[in-house]
N, C-alpha and C positions, 0 to 999 in steps of 0.2 A: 653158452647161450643164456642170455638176462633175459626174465620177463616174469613181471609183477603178477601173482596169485591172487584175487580176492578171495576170503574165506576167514577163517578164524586161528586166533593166534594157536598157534602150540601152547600143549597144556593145557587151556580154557576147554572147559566141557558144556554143554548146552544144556538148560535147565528146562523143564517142563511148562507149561505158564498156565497148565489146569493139574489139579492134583488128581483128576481123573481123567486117564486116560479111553475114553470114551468114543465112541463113533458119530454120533448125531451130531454135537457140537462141535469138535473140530469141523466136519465137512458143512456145519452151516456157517460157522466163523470164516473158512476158506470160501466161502462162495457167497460171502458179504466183501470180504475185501478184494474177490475178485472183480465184481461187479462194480463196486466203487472206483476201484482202483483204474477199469477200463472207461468208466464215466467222467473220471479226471482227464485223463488223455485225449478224450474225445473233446471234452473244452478246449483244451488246450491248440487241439489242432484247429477245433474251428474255427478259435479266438486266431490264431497265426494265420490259416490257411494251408495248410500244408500239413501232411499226415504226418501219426507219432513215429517217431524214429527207431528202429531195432534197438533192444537192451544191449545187445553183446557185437561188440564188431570186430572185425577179421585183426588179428593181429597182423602187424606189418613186420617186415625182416628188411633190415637196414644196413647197408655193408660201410666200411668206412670211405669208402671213394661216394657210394652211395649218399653219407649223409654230408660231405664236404659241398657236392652239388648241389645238394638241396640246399645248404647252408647260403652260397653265392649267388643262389636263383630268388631265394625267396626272403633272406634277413632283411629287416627295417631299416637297419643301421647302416648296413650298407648299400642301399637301396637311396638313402638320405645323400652317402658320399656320390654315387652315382648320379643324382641329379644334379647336386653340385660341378661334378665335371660338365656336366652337359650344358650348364648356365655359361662356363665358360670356357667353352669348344666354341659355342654358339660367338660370344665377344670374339675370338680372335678370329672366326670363319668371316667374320662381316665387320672388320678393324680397318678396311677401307671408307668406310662412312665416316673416316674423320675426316675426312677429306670432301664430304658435300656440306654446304652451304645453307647458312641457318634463314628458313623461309618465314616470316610473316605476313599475314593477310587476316588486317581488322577493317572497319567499319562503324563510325560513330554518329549521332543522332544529339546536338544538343539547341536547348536552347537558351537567349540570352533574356538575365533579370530585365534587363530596360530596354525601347526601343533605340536601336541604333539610328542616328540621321545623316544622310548624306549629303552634302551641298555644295552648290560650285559655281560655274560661270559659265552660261553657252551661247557662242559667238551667231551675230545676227546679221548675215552678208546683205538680206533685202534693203536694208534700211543706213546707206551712210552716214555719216554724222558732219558733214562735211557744213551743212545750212546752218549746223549749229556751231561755228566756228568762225563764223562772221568773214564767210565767203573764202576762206585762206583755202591755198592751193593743197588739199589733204586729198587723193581721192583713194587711196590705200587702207583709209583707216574706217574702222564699223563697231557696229554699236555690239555690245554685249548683255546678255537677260541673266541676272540670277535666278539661281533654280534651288529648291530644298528638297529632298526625296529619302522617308524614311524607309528603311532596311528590314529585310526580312530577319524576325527574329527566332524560326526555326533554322537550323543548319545541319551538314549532310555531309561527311567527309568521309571519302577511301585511303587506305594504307594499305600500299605491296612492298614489303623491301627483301632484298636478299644481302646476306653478309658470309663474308672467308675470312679466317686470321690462319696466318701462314705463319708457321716459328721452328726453330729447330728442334723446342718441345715437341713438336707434334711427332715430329717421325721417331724421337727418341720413347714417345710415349705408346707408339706402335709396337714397339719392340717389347715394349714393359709388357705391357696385353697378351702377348704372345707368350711370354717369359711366364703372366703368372699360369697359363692355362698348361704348359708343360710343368710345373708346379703342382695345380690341381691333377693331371695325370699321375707325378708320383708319389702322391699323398694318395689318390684312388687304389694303389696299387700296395702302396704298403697295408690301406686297411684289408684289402681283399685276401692279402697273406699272412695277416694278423688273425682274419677270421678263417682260414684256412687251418693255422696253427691253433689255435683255440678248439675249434672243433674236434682237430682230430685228437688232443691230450684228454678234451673231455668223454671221448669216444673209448679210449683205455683206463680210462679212470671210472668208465661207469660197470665195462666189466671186470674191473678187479674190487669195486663194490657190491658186484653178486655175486659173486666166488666168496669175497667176506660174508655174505649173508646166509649164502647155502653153507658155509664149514658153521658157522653160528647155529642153524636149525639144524644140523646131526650132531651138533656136541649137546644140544636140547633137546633128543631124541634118545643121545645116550645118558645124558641124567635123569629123564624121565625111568627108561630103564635101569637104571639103579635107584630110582625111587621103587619101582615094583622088586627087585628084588630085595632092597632093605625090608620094604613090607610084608613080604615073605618068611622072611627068617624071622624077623620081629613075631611074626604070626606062631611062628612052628618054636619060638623061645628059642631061635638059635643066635639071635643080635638083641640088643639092649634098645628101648626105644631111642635113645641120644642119635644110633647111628640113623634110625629114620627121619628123627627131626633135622639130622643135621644132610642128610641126601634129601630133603624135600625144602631147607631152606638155599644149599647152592641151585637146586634146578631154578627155584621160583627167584631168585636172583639174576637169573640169567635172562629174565623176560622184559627190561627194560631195557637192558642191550640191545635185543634183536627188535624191541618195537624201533629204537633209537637208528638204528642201521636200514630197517625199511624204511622208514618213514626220510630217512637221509637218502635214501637210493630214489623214493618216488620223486622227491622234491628235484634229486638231479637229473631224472628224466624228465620230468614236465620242463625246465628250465631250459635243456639239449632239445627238446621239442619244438619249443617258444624259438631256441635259434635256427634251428630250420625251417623256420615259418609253417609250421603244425599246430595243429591245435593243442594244446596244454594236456590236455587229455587223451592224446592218440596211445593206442596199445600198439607197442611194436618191441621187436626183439635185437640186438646185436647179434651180427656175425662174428664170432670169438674167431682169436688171431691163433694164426699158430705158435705153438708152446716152444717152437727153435730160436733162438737166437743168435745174429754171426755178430761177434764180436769185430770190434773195427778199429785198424791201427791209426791214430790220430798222430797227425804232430802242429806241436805247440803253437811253433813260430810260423808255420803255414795257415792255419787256421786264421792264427790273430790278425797276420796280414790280410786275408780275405773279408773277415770281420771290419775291418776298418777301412774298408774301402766298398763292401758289397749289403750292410747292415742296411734294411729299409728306412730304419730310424735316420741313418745316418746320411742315406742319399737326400732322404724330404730335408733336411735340416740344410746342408749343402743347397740343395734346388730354392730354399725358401733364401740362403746369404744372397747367391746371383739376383734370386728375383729380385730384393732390396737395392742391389748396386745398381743395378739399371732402375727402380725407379729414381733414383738418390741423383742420377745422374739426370734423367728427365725433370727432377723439380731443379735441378742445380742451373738446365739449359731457360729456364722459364723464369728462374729468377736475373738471372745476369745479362742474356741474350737479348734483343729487341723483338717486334712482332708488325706484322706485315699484314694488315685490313683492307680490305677489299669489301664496297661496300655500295648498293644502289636502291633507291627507294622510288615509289611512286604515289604522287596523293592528289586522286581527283577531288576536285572541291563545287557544292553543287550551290551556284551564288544567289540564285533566287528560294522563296520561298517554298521546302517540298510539298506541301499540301494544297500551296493554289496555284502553282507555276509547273510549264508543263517538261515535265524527266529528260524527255529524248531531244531537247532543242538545245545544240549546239553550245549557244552564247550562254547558255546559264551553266557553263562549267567553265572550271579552271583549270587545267592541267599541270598538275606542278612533281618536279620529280629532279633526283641529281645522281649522278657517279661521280665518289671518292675516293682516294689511296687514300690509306694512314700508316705511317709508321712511327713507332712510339714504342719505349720504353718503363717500366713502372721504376722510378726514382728509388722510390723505399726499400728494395729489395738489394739493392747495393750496398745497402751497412748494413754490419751481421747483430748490429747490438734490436734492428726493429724486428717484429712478429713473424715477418717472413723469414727474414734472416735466423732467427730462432727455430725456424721449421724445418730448416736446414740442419741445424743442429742436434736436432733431436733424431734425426733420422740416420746421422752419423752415430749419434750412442745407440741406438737401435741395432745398426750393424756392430758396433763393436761388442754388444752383450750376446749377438745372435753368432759371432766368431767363439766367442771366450763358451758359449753355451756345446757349441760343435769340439772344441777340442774337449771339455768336458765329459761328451757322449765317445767319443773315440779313446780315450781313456776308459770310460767306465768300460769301453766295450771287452778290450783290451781283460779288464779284469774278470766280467763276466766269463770272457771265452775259457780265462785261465781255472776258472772256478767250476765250470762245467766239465769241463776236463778232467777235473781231480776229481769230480763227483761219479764220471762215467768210470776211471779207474774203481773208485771206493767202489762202487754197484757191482764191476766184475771180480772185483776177490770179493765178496758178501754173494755175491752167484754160487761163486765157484764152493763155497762153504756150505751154502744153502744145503748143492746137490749134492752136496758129502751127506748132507744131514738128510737128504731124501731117499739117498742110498741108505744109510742107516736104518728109517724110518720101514722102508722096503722088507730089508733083512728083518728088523722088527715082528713084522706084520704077519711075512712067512714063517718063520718059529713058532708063533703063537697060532698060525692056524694051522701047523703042522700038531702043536702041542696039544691044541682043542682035537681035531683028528684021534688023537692017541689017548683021548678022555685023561690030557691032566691038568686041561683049563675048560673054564668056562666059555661061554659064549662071548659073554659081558667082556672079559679080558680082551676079544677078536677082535669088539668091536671099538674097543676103546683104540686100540691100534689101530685098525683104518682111519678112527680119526685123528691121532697124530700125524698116521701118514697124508691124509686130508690138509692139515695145519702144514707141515713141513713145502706138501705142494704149493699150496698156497703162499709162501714164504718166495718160493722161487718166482713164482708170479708177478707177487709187488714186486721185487727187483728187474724180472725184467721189462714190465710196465714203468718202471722208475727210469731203468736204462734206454728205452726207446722214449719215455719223453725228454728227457735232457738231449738225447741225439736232435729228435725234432726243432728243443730251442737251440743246437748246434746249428741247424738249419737254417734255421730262420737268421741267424745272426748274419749267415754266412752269407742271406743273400739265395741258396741253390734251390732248387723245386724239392718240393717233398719227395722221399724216399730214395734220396741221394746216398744218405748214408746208414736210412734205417728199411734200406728196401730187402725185402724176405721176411719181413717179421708181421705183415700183414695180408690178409688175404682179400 
């Protein structure tokens, strides 16, 4: 069980801050700063709105499945990948809108610098022209009036059109959409077992940093206690002062270690906090694992084969070359292929003047409007030396750096796996040696408190042995903390749910 003490370091003694120990002033000093002290807070709250908060809060107890949960509920990070998937679930849930038809609908208002004039000829049935004609047999033919009529030079015109291009790109590019959002799936999912795998190495890492901190504070418990016994004999002229100065300079040597090791453990709780989406400051405790561990027969060439087919690095890398071919092949149908437009507009035109003619009267509009096919090809994209054609190309090295990058990770993996292997053997003979030496440490401990029993040791000797026995456990710990994280990243390679192969070693 980890959990952070406040108080004062070992060793450090508390010093008086009046040289007279007195009654009056202490209890008026304490009830100046008391009173103070609750007149802060009471600003403080009034200023926020909201009352001061308890000094001390409930520590929490946190299991390892415990904080893996909390870890996938409430991380930032992953919280980021997750909306990303969700941007594109959403694309490929509704990748049939390529297929509707691009709607416009404007409306413009302009007028012209100069007055327009219109002029022309209007025929005049009343009046033959036949008398003036010097009587000739014409009676068919009539007079005509010229007319000048100038133009309104406000104008008012509507636009509705709708448009389709049909290509083989399109449906190719359907595919792509779809392609990259299975993509985004296993990228979401490698991070979600990235942060699975992180959490929980940092979860054994942070109690075998209080297990280092508590064997740290009794081995400074036991130098302190040979300080007090060097100062004894030094007193009664049984030891030479060399030996007190030199048992009062290992303990006081030993005090920046252990500030160095708390101050390293709190940092790595606040930070294990911060990923569980906790306050940086939450007091909470680990659930210590159990001290068993089953060893577990690995083979090589199975492993590595699983590793390189089942690695989450290696499946997103794989999922991202596909998503690439199929786009490669959608911009390939788009450059080469022709494209099929469909296309119809509408534009009312209002011919008289809007401001002194009146809206709703028929004759002063013009109705104008077409449906078209197009079919066409973009020229340029047929030689590979123009811009297009180079877009093409680059998309081709793209894929061949993103193949050469894949077989790269499949190798590495390859090694990795074979690396982790050799390291989970090296961890079980350094075990298995450990617990010789714990054994030893045992037999140790009983002798000397058999010996102490029979008055031919001291105390100091007893205890000095529990703390090698202390140190020696400890020993076995890191190792087998060592040997279940490397199983973990055995895991993770492999692709299998946690506690596949380091299942018992956890409660």
């Amino acid at each position: 069980m980890i959990q952070i003490l406040k108080g004062h370091r070992p060793g450090r003694r508390r010093r008086h801050l009046w040289p007279f120990a007195g009654i009056v002033k202490p209890l008026f000093c304490a009830a100046v700063l008391l009173f103070s002290t609750a007149g802060l807070f009471a600003q403080d709250a009034a200023a926020e709105g909201q009352a001061p908060s308890a000094p001390d809060q409930a520590v929490r107890r946190i299991g390892v499945d415990e904080a893996v949960e909390l870890a996938l509920k409430n991380n930032l990070s992953l919280e980021s990948a997750r909306v990303a998937l969700d941007v594109k679930k959403r694309k490929s849930d509704l990748v049939w809108n390529q297929f509707l038809p691009d709607l416009t609908a404007r409306g413009s208002l302009s007028r012209d610098n100069t007055v327009s004039t219109v002029s022309g000829n209007i025929p005049v049935t009343e009046l033959p022209l036949n008398p003036y004609l010097g009587g000739l047999p014409s009676p068919n033919i009539y007079g005509v009036v010229p007319y000048s009529v100038d133009g309104p030079q406000w104008h008012v015109q509507g636009n509705f059109s709708a448009s389709l291009t049909l290509s083989a790109a399109l449906f190719q590019g359907i595919k792509t959409i779809r392609m990259d959002y299975q993509t985004g799936r296993v990228s979401y999912e490698k991070a979600r077992v990235q942060m699975e795998r992180d959490v929980r190495k940092a979860y054994y890492q942070i109690l075998l940093a209080g297990e280092n901190v508590s064997l740290l504070k009794e081995s400074f418990a036991t130098a302190e206690r040979q300080v007090a016994m060097a100062e004894a004999n030094y007193r009664s002229g049984q030891a030479p002062q060399l030996t007190l100065l030199q048992a009062q300079v290992s303990r006081d040597n030993m005090l920046p270690t252990i500030d160095q090791a708390e101050n390293g453990l709190k940092l790595a709780m606040a930070n294990f906090a911060m990923t569980l989406g906790l306050p940086f400051d939450t007091q909470f405790e680990l659930v210590p694992v159990d001290n068993t561990l089953n060893v577990v027969d690995l083979e090589l060439n199975e492993l590595i084969s699983r590793a390189v087919q089942n690695k989450p690095d290696i499946l997103e890398l794989r999922q991202q070359l596909l998503t690439l071919k199929t786009s490669r092949q959608a911009q390939a149908l788009q450059l080469y292929t022709p494209y099929l437009n469909f296309s119809w507009n509408y534009t009312p035109t209002f011919l008289a003047d809007p401001f002194k003619d009146e809206w709703f009267k028929g004759d002063n509009w013009s109705d104008r409007g077409a449906f078209s096919i197009t079919l066409g090809i973009n020229l340029n994209n047929l030689f590979p030396f123009t811009k297009e054609g180079q877009g093409l190309e680059d998309v081709d090295n793209t894929i061949q750096t993103t193949t050469i990058g894949l077989a790269q990770m499949m190798r590495g993996t390859e090694l990795e796996v074979y690396n982790t292997v050799l390291s989970l053997e090296k961890t079980r003979i350094t075990m298995e040696a450990q617990n010789k030496t714990v054994a030893l440490a045992e037999r140790s401990y009983q002798l000397t408190e058999n010996a102490y029993r029979a008055g031919l040791n001291d105390y100091l000797q007893v205890q000095n042995a529990a703390v090698e026995l202390r140190r020696a456990r400890v020993g076995v710990l890191e190792q087998q903390f060592n040997y279940l994280t490397s199983l973990i990243d055995l895991e993770y390679a492999m692709g299998v749910s946690f506690g596949t192969l380091s299942s018992g070693s956890a409660k």
